[in-house]
C-alpha positions in Angstrom: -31.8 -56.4 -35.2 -35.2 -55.2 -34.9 -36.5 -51.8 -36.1 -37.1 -51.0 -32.1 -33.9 -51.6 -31.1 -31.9 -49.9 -34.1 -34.1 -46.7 -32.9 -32.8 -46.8 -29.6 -29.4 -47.4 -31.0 -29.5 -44.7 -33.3 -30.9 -42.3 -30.2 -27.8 -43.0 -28.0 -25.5 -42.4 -30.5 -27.3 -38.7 -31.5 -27.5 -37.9 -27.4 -23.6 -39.4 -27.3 -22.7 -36.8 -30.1 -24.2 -34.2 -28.8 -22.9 -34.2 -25.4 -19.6 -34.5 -26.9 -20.1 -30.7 -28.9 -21.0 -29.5 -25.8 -18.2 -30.5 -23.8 -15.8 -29.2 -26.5 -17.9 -26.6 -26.3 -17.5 -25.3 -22.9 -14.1 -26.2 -22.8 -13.3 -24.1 -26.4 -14.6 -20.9 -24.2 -12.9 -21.5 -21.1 -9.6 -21.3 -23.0 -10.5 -17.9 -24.6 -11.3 -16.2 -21.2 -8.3 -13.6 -20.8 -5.5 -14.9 -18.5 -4.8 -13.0 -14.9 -2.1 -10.1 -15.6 0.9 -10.7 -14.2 2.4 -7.4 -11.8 4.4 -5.6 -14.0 8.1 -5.5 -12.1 10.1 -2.1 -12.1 13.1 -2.9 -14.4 15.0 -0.2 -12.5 14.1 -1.2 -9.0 17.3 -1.2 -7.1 17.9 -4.9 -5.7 21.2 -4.0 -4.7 20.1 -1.8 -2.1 17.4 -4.2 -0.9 19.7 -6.8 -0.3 22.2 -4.6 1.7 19.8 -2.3 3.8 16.9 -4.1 3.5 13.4 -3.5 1.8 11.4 -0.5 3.3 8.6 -2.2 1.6 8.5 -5.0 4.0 8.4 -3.2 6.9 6.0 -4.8 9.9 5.4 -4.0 13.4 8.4 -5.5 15.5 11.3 -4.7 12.6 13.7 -2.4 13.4 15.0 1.1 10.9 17.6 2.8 11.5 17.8 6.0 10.2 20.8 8.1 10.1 21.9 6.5 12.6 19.1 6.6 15.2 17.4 3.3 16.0 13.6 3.2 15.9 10.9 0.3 16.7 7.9 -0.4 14.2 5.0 -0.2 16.7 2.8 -0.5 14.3 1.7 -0.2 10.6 -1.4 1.2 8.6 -1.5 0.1 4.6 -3.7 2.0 2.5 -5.4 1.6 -0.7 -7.0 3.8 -3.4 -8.4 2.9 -6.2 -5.0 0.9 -8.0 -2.5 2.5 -5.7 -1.6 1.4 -2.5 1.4 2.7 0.5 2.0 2.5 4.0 2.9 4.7 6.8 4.7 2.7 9.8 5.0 4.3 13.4 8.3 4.5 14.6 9.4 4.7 18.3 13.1 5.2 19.8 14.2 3.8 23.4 13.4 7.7 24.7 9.7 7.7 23.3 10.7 9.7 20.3 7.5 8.9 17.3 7.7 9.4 14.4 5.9 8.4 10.9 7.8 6.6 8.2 5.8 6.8 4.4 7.1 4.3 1.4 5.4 4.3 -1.3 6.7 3.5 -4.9 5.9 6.5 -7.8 6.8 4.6 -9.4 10.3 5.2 -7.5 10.7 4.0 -4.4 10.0 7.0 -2.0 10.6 7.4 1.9 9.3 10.4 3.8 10.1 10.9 7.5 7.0 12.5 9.5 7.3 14.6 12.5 3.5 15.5 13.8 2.8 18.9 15.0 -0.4 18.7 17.0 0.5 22.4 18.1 -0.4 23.4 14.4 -3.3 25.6 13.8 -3.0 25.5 10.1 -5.7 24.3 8.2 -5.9 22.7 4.5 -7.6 23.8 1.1 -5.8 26.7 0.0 -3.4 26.5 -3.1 -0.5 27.7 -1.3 0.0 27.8 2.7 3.2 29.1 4.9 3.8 27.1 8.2 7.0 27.3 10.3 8.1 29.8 8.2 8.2 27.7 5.1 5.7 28.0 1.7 4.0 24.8 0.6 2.3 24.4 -2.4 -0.8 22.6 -3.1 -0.1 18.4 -4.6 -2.8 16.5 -4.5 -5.9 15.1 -2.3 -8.3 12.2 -1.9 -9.6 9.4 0.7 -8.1 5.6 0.8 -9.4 2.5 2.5 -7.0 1.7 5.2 -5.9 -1.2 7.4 -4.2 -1.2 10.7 -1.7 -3.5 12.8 0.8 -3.3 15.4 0.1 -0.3 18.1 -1.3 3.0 15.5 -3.9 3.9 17.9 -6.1 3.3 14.8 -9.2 1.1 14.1 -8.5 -2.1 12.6 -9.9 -1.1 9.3 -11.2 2.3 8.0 -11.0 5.3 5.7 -9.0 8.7 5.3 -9.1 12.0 4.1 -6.2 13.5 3.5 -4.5 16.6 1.5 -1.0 16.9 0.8 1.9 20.3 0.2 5.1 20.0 -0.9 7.7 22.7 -0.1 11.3 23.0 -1.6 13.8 20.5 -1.5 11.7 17.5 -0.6 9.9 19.3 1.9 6.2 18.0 2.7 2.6 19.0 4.6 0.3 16.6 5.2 -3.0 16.7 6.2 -4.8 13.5 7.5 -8.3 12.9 8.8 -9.1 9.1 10.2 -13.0 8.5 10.3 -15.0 11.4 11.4 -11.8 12.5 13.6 -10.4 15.9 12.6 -7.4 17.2 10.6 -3.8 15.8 12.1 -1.0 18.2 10.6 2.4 16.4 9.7 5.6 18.2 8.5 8.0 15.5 6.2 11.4 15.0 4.9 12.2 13.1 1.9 14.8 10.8 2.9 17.4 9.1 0.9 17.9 5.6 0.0 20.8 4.7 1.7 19.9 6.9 4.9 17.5 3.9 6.0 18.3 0.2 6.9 15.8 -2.2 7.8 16.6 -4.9 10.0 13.8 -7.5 10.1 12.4 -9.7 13.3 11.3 -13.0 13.6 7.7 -11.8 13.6 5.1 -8.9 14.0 4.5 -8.1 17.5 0.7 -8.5 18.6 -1.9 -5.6 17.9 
């Protein structure tokens, strides 16, 4: 073998070994980047009840709640997001046009709230106590969410809110929401139990 050709030799094998560090290289640091967490499940949730009334949390436009015993419609469904914390309101809708909201949200028990608007109400938020309908609330908590809309709301497709909620006794609730640059909407809830709600799901959401 000539002197030329040993150089080349020996030059291939050097570029060979090299390219072979790098590859275990890269492939050394890939398998150090941190894995995805995996959602952390509720050990307490109550499967039982999902199985025989249905999961609230899968509500969509076209299912069907009943709620002590009074059938409603999903017309349609807003899912809202701040920050890491995420719920849904759903608007509900009986055969004689009676509308109301339904809230699930998980804190981190599952929690149901029944909404009745009162566009009559003159009441406005940002004290830390206020009286409406003859009933104190108290000050809970405040803040603006990303939202998205389907179904029939009456909403835009996507958007934010403002909002400010009051609890009362016993479960009671005032909320305060503001879509967009629309003013305050005043809604009186009731904490609902578990096994006052069933959920009867469709074959699919109806159209928005």
């Amino acid at each position: 073998m000539t002197g030329s050709v040993a150089y080349v030799v020996a030059a291939l094998g050097c570029l060979i070994g090299v390219a072979g560090i790098v590859v275990a290289a890269v492939a050394f640091s890939r398998s150090r980047k941190p894995a995805r967490p995996t959602p952390v499940k509720d050990p307490f949730r109550d499967t039982d009840s999902d199985a025989l009334r249905g999961d609230p949390r899968k509500l969509k436009p076209g299912d069907i709640v009943e709620i002590r015993g009074v059938s409603y419609a999903v017309r349609g469904s807003v899912h809202l997001v701040e920050g890491g914390w995420s719920w849904a309101e759903h608007l509900l809708d009986t055969v004689e046009g009676d509308k109301r909201w339904l809230s699930v949200e998980e804190d981190p028990d599952l929690e149901l709230v029944l909404w009745t608007a009162e566009p009559a109400a003159t009441v406005t938020p940002g004290a830390p106590t206020l009286d409406f309908a003859g009933r104190r609330y108290s000050w809970e908590e405040s803040g603006q969410a990303r939202y998205s809309a389907t179904g029939s709301t009456g909403l835009d497709p996507y958007g934010t809110v403002r909002y400010q909620d009051y609890r009362g006794q016993g479960g009671e609730r005032l909320s305060f929401e503001a879509y967009g640059d629309a003013g305050w909407e005043v809604g009186r809830g009731e904490r609902l139990h578990r096994t006052a709600v069933m959920v009867y799901p469709q074959s699919g959401p109806v159209g928005s």
